[in-house]
mmCIF file of the C-alpha atoms, coordinates in Angstrom:
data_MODEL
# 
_entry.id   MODEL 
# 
loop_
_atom_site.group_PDB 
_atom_site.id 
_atom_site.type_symbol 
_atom_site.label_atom_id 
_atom_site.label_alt_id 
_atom_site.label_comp_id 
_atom_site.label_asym_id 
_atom_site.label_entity_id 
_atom_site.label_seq_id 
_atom_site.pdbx_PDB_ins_code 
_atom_site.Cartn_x 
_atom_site.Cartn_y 
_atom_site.Cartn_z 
_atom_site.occupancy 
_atom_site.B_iso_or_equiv 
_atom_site.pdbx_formal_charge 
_atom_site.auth_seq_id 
_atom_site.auth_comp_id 
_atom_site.auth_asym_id 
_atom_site.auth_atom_id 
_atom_site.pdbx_PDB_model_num 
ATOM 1  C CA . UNK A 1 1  ? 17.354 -88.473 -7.188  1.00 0.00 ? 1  UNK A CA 1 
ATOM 2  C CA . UNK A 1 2  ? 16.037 -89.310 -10.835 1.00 0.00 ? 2  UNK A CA 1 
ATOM 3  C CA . UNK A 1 3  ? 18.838 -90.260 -13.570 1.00 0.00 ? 3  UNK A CA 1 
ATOM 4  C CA . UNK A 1 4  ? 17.518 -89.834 -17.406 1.00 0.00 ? 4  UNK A CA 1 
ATOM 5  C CA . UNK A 1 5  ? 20.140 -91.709 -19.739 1.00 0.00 ? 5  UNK A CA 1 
ATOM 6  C CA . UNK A 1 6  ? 20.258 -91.166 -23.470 1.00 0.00 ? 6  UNK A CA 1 
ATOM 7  C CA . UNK A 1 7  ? 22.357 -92.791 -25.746 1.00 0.00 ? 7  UNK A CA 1 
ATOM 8  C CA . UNK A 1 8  ? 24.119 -91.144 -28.834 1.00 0.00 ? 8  UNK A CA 1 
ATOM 9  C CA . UNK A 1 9  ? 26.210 -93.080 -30.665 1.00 0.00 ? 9  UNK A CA 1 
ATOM 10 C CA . UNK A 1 10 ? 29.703 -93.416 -28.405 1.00 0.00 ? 10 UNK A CA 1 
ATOM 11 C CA . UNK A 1 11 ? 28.156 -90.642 -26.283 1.00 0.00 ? 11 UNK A CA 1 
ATOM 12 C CA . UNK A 1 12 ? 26.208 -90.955 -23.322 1.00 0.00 ? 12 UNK A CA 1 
ATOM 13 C CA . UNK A 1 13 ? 24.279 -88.342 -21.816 1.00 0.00 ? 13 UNK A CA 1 
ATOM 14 C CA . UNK A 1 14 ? 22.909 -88.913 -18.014 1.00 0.00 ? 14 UNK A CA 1 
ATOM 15 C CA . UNK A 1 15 ? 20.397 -86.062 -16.560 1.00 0.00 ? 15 UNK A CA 1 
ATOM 16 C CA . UNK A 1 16 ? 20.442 -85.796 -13.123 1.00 0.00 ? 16 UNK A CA 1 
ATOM 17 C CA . UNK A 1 17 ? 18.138 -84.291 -11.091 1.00 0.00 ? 17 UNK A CA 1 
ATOM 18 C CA . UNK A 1 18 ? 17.289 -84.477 -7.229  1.00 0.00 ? 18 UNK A CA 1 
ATOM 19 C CA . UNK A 1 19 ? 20.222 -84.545 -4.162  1.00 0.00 ? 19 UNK A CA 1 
ATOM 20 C CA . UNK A 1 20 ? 23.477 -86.745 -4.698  1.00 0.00 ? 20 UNK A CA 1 
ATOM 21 C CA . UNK A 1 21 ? 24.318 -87.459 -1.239  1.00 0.00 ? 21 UNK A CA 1 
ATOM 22 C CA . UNK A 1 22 ? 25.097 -90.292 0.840   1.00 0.00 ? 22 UNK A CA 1 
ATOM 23 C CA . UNK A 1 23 ? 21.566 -92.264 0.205   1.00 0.00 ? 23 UNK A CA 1 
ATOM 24 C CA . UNK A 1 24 ? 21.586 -91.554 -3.748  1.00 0.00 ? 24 UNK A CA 1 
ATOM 25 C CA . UNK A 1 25 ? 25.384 -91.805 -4.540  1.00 0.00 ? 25 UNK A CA 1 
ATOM 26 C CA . UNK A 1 26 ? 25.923 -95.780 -4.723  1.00 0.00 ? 26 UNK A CA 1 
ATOM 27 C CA . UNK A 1 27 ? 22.683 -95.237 -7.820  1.00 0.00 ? 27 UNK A CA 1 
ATOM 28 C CA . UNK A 1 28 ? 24.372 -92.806 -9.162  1.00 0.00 ? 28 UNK A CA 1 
ATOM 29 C CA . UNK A 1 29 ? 27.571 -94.580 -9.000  1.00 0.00 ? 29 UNK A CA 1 
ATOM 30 C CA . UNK A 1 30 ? 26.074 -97.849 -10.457 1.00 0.00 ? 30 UNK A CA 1 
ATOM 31 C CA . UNK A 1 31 ? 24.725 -96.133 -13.744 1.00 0.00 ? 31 UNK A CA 1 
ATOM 32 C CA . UNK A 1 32 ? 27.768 -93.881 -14.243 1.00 0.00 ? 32 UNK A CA 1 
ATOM 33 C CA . UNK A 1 33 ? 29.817 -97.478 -13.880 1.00 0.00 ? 33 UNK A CA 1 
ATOM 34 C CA . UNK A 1 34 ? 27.459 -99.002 -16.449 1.00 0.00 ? 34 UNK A CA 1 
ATOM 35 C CA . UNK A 1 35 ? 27.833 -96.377 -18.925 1.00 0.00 ? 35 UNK A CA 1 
ATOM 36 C CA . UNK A 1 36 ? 31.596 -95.826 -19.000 1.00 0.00 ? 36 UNK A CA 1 
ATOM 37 C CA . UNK A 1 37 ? 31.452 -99.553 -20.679 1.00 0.00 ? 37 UNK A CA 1 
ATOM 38 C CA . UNK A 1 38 ? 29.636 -98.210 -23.458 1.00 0.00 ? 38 UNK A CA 1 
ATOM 39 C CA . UNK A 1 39 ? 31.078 -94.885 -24.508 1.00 0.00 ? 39 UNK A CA 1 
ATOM 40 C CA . UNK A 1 40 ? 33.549 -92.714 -24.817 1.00 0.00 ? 40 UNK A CA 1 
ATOM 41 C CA . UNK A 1 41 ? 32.129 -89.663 -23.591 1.00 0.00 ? 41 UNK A CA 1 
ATOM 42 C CA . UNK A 1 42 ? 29.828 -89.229 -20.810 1.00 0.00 ? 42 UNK A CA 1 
ATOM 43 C CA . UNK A 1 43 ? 28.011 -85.868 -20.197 1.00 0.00 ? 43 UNK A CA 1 
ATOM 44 C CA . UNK A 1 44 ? 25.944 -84.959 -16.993 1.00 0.00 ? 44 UNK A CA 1 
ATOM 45 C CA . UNK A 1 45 ? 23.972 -82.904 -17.068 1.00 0.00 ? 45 UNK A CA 1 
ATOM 46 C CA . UNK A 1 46 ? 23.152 -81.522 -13.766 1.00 0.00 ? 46 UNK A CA 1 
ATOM 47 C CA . UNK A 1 47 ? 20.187 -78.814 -14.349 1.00 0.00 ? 47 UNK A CA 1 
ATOM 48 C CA . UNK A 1 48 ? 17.921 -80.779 -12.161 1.00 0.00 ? 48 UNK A CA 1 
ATOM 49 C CA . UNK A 1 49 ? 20.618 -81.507 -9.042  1.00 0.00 ? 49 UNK A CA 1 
ATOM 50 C CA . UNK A 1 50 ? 20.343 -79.335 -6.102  1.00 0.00 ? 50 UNK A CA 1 
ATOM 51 C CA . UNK A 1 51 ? 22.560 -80.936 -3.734  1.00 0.00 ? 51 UNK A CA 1 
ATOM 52 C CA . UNK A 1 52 ? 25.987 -82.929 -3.597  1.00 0.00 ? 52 UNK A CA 1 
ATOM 53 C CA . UNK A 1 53 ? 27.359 -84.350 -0.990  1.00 0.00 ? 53 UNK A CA 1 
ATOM 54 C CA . UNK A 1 54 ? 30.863 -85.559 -0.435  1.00 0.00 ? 54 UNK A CA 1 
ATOM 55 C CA . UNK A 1 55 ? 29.710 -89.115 -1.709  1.00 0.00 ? 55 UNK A CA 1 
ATOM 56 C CA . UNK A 1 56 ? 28.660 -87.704 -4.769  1.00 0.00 ? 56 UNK A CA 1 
ATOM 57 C CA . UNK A 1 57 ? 31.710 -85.467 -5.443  1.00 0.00 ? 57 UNK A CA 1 
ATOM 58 C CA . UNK A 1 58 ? 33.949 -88.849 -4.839  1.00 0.00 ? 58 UNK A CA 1 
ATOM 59 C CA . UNK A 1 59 ? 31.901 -90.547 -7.629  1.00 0.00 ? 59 UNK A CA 1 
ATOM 60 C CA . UNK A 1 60 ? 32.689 -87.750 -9.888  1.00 0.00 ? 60 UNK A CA 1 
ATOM 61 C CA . UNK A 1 61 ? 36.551 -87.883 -9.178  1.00 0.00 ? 61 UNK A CA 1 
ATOM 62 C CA . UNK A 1 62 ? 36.306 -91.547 -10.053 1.00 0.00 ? 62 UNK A CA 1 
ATOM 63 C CA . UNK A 1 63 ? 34.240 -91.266 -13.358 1.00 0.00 ? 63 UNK A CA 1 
ATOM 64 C CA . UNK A 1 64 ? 36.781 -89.003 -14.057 1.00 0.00 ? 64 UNK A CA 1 
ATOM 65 C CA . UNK A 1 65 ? 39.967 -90.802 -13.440 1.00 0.00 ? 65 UNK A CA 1 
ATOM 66 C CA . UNK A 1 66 ? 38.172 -94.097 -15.334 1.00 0.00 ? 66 UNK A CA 1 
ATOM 67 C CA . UNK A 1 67 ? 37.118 -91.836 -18.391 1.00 0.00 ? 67 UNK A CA 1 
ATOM 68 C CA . UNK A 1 68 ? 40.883 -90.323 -18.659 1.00 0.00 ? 68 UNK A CA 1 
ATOM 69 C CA . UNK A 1 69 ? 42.511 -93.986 -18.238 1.00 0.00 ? 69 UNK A CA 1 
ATOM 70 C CA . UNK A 1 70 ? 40.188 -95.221 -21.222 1.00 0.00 ? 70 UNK A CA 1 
ATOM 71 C CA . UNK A 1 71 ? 40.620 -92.420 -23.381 1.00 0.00 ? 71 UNK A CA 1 
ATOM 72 C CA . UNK A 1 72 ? 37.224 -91.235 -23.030 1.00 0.00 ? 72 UNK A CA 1 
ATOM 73 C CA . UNK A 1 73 ? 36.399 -87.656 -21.532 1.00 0.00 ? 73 UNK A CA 1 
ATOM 74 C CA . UNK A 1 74 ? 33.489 -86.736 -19.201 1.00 0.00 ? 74 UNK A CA 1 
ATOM 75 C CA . UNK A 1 75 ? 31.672 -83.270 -18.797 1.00 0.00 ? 75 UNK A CA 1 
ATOM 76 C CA . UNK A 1 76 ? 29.535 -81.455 -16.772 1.00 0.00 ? 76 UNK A CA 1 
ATOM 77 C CA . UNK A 1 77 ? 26.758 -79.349 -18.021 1.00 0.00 ? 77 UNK A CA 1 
ATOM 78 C CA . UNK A 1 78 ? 24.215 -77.087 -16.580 1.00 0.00 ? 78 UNK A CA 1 
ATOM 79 C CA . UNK A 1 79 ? 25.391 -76.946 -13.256 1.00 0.00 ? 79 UNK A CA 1 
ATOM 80 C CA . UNK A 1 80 ? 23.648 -73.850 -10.813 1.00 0.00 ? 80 UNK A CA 1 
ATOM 81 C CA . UNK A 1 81 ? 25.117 -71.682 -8.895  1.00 0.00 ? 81 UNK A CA 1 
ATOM 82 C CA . UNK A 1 82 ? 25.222 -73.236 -5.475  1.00 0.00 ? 82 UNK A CA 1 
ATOM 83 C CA . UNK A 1 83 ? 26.570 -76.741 -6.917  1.00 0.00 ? 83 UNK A CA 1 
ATOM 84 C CA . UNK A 1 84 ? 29.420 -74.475 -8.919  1.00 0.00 ? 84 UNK A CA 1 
ATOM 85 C CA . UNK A 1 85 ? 30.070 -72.926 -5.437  1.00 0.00 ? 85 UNK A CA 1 
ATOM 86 C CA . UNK A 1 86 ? 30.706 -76.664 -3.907  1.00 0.00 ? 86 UNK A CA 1 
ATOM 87 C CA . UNK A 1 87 ? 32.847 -77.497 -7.147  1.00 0.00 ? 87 UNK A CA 1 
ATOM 88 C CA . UNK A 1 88 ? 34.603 -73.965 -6.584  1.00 0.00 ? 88 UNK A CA 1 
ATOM 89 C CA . UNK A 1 89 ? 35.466 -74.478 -2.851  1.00 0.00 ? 89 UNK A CA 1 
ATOM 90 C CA . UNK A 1 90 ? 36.534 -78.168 -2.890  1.00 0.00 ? 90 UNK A CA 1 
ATOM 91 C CA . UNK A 1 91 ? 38.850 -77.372 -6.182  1.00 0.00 ? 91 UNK A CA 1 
ATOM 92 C CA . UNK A 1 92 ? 36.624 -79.608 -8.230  1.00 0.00 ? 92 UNK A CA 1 
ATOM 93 C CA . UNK A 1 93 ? 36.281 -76.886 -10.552 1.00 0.00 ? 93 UNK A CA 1 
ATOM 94 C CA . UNK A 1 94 ? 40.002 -77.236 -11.874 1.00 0.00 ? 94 UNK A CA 1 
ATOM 95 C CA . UNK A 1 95 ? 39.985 -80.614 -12.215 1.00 0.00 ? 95 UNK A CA 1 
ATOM 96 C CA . UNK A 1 96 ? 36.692 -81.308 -13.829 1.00 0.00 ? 96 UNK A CA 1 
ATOM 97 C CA . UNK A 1 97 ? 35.363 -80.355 -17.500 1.00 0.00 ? 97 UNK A CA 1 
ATOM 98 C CA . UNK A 1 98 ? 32.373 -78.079 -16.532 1.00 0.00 ? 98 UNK A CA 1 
ATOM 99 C CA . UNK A 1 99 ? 30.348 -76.233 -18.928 1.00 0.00 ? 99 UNK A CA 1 
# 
């Protein structure tokens, strides 16, 4: 997994690209955690992610619930077809802001 991070003012923008699974999560988890103290909005762009594991999808529940206690919001962009099928089947797809 390889995490690009680009700052924009309160917005911060992570690119993602590689397999979020068991092995990658805790990095992933770690720069996501690192990031919510510095903005307000965090995008993700996941273009480059072909895989997510269970470990992955638990980091992205927990961004989420940190970014709605703060005030902040966090989205998810580019995301292909098989990772929208995992989002669709584990109801992920209702809960999180993906574009």
């Amino acid at each position: 997994m390889e995490l690009i991070k680009h700052n924009e003012n309160e917005k911060v923008i992570i690119s993602a690209s590689g397999r979020i699974d068991t092995n990658t999560a805790p990095a992933f988890e770690a720069e996501i955690k690192e990031c919510i103290a510095e903005c307000s909005e965090l995008v993700l762009d996941f273009a480059g992610v072909e895989y997510i594991s269970s470990a992955g999808l638990r980091v992205l529940l927990t961004t989420h619930k940190t970014m709605l206690k703060k005030g902040g919001s966090l989205k998810i962009i580019n995301v292909a077809g098989e990772i929208m099928d995992i989002f669709d089947i584990t109801g992920f797809s209702t809960v999180l802001n993906i574009e």
